[in-house]
LUMBA-629166 format. One line per 5 residues: for each residue x, y, z of N, C-alpha, C. Coordinates in steps of 0.05 Angstrom, whole numbers. Atoms other than C-alpha are relative to their C-alpha. Layout:
N
X/Y/Z/X/Y/Z/X/Y/Z  ...
This chain:
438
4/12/-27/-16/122/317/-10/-29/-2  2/41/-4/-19/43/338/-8/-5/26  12/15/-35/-65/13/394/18/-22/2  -13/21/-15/-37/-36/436/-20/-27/16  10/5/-22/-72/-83/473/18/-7/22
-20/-2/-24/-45/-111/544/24/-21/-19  -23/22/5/-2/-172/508/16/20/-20  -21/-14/9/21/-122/458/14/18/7  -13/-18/-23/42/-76/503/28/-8/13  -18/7/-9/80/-119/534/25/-12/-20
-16/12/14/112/-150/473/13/31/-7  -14/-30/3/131/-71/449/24/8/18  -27/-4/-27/168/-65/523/19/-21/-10  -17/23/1/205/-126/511/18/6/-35  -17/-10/23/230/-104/437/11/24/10
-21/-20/-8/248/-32/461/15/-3/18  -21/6/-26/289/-55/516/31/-15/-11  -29/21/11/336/-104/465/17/22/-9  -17/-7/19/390/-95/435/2/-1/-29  9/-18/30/359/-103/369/-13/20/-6
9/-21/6/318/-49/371/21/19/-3  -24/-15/1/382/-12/390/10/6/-27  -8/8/28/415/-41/329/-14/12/-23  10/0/22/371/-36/278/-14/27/-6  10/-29/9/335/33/294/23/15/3
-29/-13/6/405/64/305/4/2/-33  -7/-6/28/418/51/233/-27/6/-18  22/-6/24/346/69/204/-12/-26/-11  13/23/15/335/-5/183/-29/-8/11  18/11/-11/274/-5/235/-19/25/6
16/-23/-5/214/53/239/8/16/24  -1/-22/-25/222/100/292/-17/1/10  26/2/-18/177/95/344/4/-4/26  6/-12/-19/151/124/405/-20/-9/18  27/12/-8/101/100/460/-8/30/18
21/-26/-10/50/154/474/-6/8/16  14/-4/-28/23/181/536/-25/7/-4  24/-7/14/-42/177/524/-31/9/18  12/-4/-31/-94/205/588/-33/-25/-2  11/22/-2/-141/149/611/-31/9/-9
28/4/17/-209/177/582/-3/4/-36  4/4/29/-183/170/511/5/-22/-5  -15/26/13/-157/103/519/-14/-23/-22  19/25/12/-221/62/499/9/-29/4  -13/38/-5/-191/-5/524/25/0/-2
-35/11/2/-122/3/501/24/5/25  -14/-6/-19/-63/-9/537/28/25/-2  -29/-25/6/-17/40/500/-4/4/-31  2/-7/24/-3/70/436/28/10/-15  -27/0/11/56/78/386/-8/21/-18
2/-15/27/65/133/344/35/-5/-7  -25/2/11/113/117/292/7/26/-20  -7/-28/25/156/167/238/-14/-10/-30  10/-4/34/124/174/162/17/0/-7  -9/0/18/152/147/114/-7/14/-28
9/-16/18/151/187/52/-23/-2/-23  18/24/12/115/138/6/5/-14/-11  -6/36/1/93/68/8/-3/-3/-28  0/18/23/106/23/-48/-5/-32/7  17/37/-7/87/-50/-53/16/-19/-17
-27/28/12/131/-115/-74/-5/2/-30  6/7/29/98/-118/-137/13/22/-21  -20/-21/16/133/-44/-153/29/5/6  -25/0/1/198/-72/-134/10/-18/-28  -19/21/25/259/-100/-181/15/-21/31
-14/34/-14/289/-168/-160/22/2/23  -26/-16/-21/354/-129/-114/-16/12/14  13/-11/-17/298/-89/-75/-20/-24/10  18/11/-6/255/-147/-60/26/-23/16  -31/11/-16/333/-190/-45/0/18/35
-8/-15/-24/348/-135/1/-26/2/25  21/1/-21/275/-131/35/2/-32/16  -3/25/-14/283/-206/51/25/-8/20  -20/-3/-26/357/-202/83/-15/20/22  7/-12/-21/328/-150/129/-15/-17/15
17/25/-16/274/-196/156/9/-19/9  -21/23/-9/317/-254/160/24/11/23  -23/-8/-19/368/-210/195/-23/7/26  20/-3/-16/309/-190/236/-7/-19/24  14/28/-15/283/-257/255/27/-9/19
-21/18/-11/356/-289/271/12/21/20  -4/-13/-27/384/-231/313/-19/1/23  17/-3/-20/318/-226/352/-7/-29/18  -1/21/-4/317/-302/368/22/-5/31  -6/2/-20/371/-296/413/2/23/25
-2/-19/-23/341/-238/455/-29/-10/13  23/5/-12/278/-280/464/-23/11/-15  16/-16/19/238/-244/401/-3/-13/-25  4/13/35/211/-274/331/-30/19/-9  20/-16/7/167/-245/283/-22/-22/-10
21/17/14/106/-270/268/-16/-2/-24  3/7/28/90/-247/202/30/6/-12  -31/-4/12/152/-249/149/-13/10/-34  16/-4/22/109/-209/92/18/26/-11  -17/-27/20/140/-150/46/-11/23/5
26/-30/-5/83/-110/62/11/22/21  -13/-10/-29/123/-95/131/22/13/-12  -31/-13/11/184/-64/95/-13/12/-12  -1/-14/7/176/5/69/28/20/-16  -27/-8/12/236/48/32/-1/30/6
-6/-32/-8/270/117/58/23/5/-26  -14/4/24/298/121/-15/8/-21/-13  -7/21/3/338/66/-23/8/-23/18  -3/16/-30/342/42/42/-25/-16/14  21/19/-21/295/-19/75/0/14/19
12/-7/-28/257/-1/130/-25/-20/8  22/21/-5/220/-55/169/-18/18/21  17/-22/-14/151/-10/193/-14/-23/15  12/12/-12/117/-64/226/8/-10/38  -13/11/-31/141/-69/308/-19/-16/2
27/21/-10/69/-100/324/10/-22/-7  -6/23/11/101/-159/284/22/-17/20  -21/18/-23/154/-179/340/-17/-3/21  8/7/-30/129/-217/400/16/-20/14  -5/10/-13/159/-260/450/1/-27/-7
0/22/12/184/-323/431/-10/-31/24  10/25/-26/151/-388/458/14/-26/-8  -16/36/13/202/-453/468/-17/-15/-17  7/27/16/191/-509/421/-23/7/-24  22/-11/30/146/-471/366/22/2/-14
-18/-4/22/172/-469/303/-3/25/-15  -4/-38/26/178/-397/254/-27/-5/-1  39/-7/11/99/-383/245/16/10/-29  17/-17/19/120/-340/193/17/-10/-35  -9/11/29/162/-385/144/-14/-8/-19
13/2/20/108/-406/105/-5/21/-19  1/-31/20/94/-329/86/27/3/-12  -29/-10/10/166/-318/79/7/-13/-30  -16/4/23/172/-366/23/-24/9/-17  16/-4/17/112/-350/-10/0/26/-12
-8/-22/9/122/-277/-14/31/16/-2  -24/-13/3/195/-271/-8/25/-22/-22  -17/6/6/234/-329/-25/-19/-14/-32  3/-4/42/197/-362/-92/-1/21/-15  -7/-22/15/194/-302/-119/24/0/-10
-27/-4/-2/266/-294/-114/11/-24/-18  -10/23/11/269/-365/-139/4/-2/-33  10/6/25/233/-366/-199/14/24/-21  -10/-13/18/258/-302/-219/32/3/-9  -29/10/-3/340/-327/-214/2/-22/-6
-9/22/12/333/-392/-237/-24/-3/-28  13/11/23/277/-396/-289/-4/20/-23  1/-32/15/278/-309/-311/-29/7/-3  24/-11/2/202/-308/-294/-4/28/15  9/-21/-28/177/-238/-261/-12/-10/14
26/-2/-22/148/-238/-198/-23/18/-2  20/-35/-6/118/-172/-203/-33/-8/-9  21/12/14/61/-203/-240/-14/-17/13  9/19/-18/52/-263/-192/-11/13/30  4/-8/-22/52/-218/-131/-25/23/0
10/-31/13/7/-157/-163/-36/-25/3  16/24/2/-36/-228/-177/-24/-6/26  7/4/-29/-40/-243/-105/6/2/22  -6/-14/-28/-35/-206/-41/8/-28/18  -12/21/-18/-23/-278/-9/29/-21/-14
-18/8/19/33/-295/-57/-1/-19/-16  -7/16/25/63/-353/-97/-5/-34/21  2/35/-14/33/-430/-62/28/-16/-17  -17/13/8/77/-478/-59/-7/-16/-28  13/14/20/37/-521/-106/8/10/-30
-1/-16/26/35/-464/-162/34/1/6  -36/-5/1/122/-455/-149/3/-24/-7  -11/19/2/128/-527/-158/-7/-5/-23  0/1/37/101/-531/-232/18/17/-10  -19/-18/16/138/-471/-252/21/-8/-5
-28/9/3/198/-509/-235/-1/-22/-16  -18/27/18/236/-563/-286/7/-24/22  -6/12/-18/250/-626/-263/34/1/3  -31/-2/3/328/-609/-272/-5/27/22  -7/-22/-24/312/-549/-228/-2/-4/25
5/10/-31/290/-587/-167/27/-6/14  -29/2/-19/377/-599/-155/2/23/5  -14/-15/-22/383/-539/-152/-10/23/32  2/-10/-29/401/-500/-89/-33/11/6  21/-7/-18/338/-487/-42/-22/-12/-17
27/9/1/282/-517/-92/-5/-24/16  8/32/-17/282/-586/-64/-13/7/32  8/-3/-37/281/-570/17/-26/19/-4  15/-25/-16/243/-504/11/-31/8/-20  28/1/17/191/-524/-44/-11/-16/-10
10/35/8/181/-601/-70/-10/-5/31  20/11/-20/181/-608/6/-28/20/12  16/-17/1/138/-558/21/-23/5/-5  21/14/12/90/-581/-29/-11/-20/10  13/25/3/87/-650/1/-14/9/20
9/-2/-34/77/-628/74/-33/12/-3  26/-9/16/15/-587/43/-15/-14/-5  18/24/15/-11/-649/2/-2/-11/28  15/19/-27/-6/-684/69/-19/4/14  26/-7/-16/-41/-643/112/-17/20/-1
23/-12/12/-85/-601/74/9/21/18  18/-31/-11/-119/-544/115/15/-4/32  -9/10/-25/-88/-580/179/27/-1/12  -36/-13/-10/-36/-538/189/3/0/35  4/12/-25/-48/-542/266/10/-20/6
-11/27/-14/-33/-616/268/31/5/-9  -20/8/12/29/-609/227/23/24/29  -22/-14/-12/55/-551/276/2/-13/31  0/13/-18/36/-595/337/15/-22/-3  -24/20/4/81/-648/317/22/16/4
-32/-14/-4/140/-603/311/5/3/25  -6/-12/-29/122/-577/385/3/-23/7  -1/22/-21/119/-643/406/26/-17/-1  -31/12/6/188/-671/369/18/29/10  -14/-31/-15/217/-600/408/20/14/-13
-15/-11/12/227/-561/360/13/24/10  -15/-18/-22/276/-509/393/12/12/-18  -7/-27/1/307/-442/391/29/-8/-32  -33/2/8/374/-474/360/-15/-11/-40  9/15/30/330/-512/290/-14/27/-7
7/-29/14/292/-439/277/29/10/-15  -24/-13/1/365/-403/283/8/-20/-35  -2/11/30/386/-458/235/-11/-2/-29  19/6/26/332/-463/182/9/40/-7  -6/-27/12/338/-376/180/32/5/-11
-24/-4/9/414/-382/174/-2/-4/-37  0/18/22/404/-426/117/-15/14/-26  11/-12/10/357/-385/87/15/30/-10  -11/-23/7/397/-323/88/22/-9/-14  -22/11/14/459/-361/62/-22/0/-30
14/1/28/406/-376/-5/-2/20/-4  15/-26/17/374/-318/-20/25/22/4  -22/-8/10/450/-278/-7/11/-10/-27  -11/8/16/466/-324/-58/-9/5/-35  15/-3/25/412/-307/-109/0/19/-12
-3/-20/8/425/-268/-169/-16/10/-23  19/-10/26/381/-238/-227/17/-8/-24  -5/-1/27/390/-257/-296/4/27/-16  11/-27/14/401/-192/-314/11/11/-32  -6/-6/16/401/-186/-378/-7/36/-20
10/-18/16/403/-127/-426/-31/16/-12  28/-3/13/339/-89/-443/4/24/-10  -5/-13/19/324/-37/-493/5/24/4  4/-34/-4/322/20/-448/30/9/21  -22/5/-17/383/-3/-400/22/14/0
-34/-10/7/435/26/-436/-10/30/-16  14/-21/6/389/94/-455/12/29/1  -24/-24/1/444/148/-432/25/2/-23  -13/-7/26/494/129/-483/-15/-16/-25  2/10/23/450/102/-536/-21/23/-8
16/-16/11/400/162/-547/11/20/-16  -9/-3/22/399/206/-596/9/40/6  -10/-34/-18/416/279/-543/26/8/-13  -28/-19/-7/474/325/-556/11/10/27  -19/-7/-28/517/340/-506/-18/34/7
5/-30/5/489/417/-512/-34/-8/12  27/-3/-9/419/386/-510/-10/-11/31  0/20/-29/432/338/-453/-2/31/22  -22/-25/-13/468/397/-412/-41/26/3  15/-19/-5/405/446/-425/-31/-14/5
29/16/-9/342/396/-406/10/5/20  -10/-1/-28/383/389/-342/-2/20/4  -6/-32/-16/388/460/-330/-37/1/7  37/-14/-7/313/474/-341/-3/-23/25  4/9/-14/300/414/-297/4/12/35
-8/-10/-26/342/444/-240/-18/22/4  8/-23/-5/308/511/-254/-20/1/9  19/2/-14/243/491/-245/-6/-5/28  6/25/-22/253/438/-191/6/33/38  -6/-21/-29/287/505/-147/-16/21/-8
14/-16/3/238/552/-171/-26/-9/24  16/7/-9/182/503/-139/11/-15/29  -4/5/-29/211/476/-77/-15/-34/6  16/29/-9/168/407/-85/0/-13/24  -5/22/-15/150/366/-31/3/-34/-10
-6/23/19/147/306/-76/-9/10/-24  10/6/29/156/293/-145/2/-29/-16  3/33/16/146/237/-192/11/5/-35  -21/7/36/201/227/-257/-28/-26/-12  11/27/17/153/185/-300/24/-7/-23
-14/1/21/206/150/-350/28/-2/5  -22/-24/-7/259/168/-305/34/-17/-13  -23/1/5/311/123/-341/24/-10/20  -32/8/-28/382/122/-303/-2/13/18  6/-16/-37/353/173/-247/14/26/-15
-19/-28/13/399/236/-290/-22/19/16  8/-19/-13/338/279/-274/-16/-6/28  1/-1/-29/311/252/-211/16/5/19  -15/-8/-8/371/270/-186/4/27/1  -8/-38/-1/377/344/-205/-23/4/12
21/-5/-14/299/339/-178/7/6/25  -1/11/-37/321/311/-105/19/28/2  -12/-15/-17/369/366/-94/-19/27/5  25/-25/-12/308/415/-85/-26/-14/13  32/6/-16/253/371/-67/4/-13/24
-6/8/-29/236/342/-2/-1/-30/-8  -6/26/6/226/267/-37/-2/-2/-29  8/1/31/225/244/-111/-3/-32/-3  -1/26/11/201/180/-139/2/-9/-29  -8/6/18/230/147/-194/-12/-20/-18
11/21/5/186/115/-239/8/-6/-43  8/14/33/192/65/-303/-8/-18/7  12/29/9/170/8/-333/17/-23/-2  -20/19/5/231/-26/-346/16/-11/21  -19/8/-22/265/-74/-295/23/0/4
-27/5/0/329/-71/-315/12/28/3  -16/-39/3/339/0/-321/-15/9/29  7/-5/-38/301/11/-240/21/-22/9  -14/9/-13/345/-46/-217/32/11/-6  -32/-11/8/413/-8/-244/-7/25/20
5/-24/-14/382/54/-211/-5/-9/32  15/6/-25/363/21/-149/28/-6/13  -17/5/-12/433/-14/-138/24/28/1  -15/-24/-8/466/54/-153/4/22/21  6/-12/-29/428/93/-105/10/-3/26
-2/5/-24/441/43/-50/30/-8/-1  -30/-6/0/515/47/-64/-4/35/5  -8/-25/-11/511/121/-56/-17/9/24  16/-13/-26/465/117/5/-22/22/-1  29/-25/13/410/156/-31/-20/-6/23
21/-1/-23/357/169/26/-26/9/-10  30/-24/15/308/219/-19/-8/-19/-20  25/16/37/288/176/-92/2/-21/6  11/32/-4/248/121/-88/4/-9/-25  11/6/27/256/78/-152/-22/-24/-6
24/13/5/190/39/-172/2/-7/-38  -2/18/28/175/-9/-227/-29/6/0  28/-9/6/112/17/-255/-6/4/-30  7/4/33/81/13/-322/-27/23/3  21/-19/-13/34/75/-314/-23/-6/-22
29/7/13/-8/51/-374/-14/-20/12  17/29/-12/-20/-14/-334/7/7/31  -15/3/-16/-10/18/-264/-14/-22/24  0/12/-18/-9/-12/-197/-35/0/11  21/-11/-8/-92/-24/-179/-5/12/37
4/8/-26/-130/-14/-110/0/-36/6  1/30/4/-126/-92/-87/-15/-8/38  8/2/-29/-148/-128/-22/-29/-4/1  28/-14/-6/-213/-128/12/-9/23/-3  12/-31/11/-260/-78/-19/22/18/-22
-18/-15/23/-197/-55/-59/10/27/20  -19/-28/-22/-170/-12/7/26/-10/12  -29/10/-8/-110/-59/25/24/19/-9  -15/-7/12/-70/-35/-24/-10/23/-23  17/-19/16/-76/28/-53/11/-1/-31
-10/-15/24/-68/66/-124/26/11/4  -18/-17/1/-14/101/-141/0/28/11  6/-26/0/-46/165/-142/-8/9/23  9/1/-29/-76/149/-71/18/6/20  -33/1/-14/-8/146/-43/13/24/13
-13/-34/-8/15/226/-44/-8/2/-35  8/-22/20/-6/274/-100/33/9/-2  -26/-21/5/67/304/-132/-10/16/-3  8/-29/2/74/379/-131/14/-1/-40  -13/-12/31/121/371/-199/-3/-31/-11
4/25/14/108/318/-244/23/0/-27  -28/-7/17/177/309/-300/-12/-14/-20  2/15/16/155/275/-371/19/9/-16  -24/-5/26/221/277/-411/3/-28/-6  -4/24/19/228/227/-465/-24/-22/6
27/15/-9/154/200/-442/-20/-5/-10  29/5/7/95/220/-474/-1/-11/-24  4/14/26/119/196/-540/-2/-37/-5  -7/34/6/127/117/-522/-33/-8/13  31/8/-5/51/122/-482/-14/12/-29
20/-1/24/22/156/-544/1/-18/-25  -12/18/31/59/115/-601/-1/-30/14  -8/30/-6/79/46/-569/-40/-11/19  23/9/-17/13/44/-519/-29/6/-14  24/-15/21/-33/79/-568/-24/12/24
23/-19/-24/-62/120/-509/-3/29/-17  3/-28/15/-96/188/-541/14/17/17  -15/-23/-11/-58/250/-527/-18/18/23  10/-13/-20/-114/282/-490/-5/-15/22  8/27/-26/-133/218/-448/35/9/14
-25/-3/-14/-58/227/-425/13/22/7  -5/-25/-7/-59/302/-416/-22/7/33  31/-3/-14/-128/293/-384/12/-13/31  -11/19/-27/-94/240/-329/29/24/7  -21/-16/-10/-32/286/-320/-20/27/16
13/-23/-6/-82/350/-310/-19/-17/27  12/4/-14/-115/310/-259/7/-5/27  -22/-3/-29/-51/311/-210/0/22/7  -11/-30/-5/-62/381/-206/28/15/9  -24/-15/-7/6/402/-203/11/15/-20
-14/-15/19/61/425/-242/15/-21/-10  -14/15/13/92/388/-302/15/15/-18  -22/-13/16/148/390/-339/-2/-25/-20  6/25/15/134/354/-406/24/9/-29  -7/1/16/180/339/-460/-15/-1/-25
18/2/13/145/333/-529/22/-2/-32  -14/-6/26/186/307/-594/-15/-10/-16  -1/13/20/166/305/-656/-10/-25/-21  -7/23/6/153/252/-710/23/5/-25  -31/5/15/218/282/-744/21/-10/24
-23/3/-17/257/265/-685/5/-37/-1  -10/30/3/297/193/-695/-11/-18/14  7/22/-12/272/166/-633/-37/-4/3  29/4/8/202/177/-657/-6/-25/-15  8/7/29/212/158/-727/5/-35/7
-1/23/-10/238/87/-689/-27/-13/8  24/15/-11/176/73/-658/-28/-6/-20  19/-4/24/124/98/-716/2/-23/-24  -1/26/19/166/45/-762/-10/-26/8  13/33/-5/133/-15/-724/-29/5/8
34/-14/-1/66/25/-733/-17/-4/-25  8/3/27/20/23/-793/0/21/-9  3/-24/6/26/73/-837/-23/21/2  20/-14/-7/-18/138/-821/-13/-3/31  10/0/-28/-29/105/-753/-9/23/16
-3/-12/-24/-16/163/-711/11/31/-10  -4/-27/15/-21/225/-760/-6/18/24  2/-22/-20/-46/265/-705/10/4/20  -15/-2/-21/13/250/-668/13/24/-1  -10/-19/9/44/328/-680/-4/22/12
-8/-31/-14/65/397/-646/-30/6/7  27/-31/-4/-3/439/-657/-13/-12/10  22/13/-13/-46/384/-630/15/2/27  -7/-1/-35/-6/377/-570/-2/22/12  5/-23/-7/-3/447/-559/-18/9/3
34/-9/-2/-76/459/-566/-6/-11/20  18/14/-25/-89/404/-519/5/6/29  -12/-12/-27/-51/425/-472/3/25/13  14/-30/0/-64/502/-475/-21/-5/13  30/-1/-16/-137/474/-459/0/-4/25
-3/13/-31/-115/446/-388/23/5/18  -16/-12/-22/-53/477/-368/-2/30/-3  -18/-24/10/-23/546/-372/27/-8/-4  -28/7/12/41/537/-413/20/20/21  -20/-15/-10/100/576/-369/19/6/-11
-28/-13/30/158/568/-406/3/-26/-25  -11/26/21/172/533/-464/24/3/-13  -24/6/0/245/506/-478/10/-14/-26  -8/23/27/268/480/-551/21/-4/3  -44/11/-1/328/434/-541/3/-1/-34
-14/5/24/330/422/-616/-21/4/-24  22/3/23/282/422/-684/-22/-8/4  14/16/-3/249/369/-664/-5/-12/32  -7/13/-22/246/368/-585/-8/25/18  8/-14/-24/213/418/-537/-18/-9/30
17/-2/-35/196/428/-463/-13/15/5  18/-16/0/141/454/-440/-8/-8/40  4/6/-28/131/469/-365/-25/18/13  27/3/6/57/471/-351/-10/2/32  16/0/-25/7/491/-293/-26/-2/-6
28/3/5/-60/461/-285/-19/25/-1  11/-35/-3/-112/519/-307/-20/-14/24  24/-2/-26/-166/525/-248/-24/11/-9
């Protein structure tokens, strides 16, 4: 539920009445939402109240790839420029306002449209480039992440700090010059005195037709901008591992078996790769989120999805040894991961071996944090005869990680789950599908 006061009230009427609301909640690109009837001794002052639909769960810019953070910025931009000519602009243009129904944008923020007043200029372009378009910049022309810059700071990337990052050979090209040298200067000019600088504009009349223009222009760039996407080690992970067809074929089965045995309301793939088993997940659960570490291998999964109109798996860029903190004031803005929704089924295939070996996280510290989702997991567990072990252990010191091996894992995990079934795809390679003990 969403208070109102009287001006928002009125701005709310004035969006549900357009034709973009039409538009845009027709196709899902815009929350769903309702205004309340609410009886006059609960009002407390307000003039109305919105209850909107739940989204399954939020994620945050910093756990997008570079095509989900693209696509969150066309929405907004399509946002701003269709609503312009119904008499509507938004007044923040932040990422925070876009949520995901799988793979699909969804802009959750209505409070953010109000009533446009002649001769003001975009309030909310300054956010827009700071959290939408350098980002976009830096990571298409120079191959820096954002994820890091934004995770950094809830108010994004200043112009100042975008304009070092850049070369002076990068200032030709497209959009640095207009939308960040100048950007910078207007800043150096007038400091903190952003006020005077937007009173000039109103007073040289800045109008309906130079907004329209500057967002066109904007969506023309950032359509235009494309990821470096190069190769990474995990990218190409379906035909370069080291599965049999036999073994592939019977993980998947168990996966399915569980996933329809338990009915999940959500689950969470840690690892999840190309999506193979978040996929056999989603056809039993009510949402699944798809999580790795690797950008290149979530942005292959992310543009796949939204070619097949996937609505159920979220995919997230997450490094769960380093995950996402609380951030904000007091650290309640932005939550945890774990704060978010609790999964009923948690999936670790081909997982715990790259946090225990590559991250050097102990086996029980990482049993201990799984047992603390209280749910149900389904954990892979190979080996250090298995190849894609014996890969990782060779850039280890010898003896490192002797106690990386079967009976320990099994002990530790006897202590904190109940084992259910356990599944050997091969010598060197069992599943083990696990319920927290109580």
């Amino acid at each position: 539920m969403r208070s109102l006061s009287k001006e928002g009230l009125d701005d709310w009427q004035a969006l549900a009445s357009s034709g973009l609301y039409r538009r845009f909640s027709s196709t899902g690109q815009l929350v769903a939402t309702d205004l309340v009837e609410v009886d006059d001794s609960t009002r407390n002052g307000c003039s109305g109240f919105l209850r909107h639909e739940r989204i399954p769960f939020i994620s945050y810019a910093y756990e997008w790839t570079f095509s989900m953070l693209k696509d969150a910025a066309l929405l907004e931009l399509d946002l701003v420029f269709t609503g312009l000519d119904e008499g509507l602009i938004l007044k923040d243009a932040t990422p925070y306002n876009v949520q995901w129904r799988g793979a699909q944008p969804v802009f959750i923020d209505v409070g953010s449209f109000e009533r446009l007043r002649p001769g003001e200029p975009w309030a909310g372009y300054r956010q827009f480039c700071m959290l939408f378009l350098y980002p976009l910049l830096l990571h298409a022309y120079r191959g820096i992440p954002f994820q890091p810059l934004l995770r950094g700071s809830l108010e994004g990337i200043e112009p100042h700090v975008c304009r070092r990052l850049f070369s002076a050979r990068d200032l030709l090209r497209r959009g640095v010059l207009s939308h960040v040298l100048l950007h910078e200067r207007l800043e150096r000019r007038y400091g903190n005195r952003g006020g005077a600088l937007r009173r000039e504009l109103e007073d040289a009349g800045f109008g309906v037709e130079l907004v329209k223009a500057n967002v066109s222009r904007l969506q023309k760039l950032v359509s235009r901008l494309e990821s470096p996407h190069s190769k990474s080690a995990w990218s190409g992970y379906r035909s370069c591992n080291t599965y049999s067809d036999r073994e592939a074929e019977h993980k998947a089965e168990t996966v399915r078996m569980v996933a329809r045995a338990l009915n999940p309301a959500l689950v969470w793939d840690l690892g999840c790769n190309d999506g193979a088993h978040s996929r056999i997940a989603a056809e039993y659960a009510g949402y699944t989120v798809a999580i790795d570490s690797d950008a290149s291998t979530i942005d292959d999964l992310y543009r796949s999805l939204t070619a097949e109109n996937e609505h159920s798996i979220l995919p997230l860029m997450v490094d769960v040894a380093d995950p996402s903190p609380a951030l904000g004031w007091r650290g309640l803005e932005r939550k945890t991961l774990t704060e978010r929704g609790r999964p009923e089924l948690v999936l670790c295939l081909a997982f715990v071996h790259h946090l225990a070996i590559t991250r050097n996280i102990p086996m029980r510290s990482l049993l201990e944090w799984l047992r603390s989702l209280d749910c149900s997991v389904l954990i892979e567990f190979p080996t250090q005869e298995d190849p894609m072990v014996r890969n990782l252990l060779d850039a280890k010191r010898a003896g490192m990680h002797d106690d990386y091996n079967r009976d320990s894992f099994e002990q530790i995990l006897s202590e904190l789950f109940t084992i259910e079934r356990t599944v050997p795809l091969s010598t060197s390679r069992t599943i083990y599908h696990a319920q927290p003990r109580q």
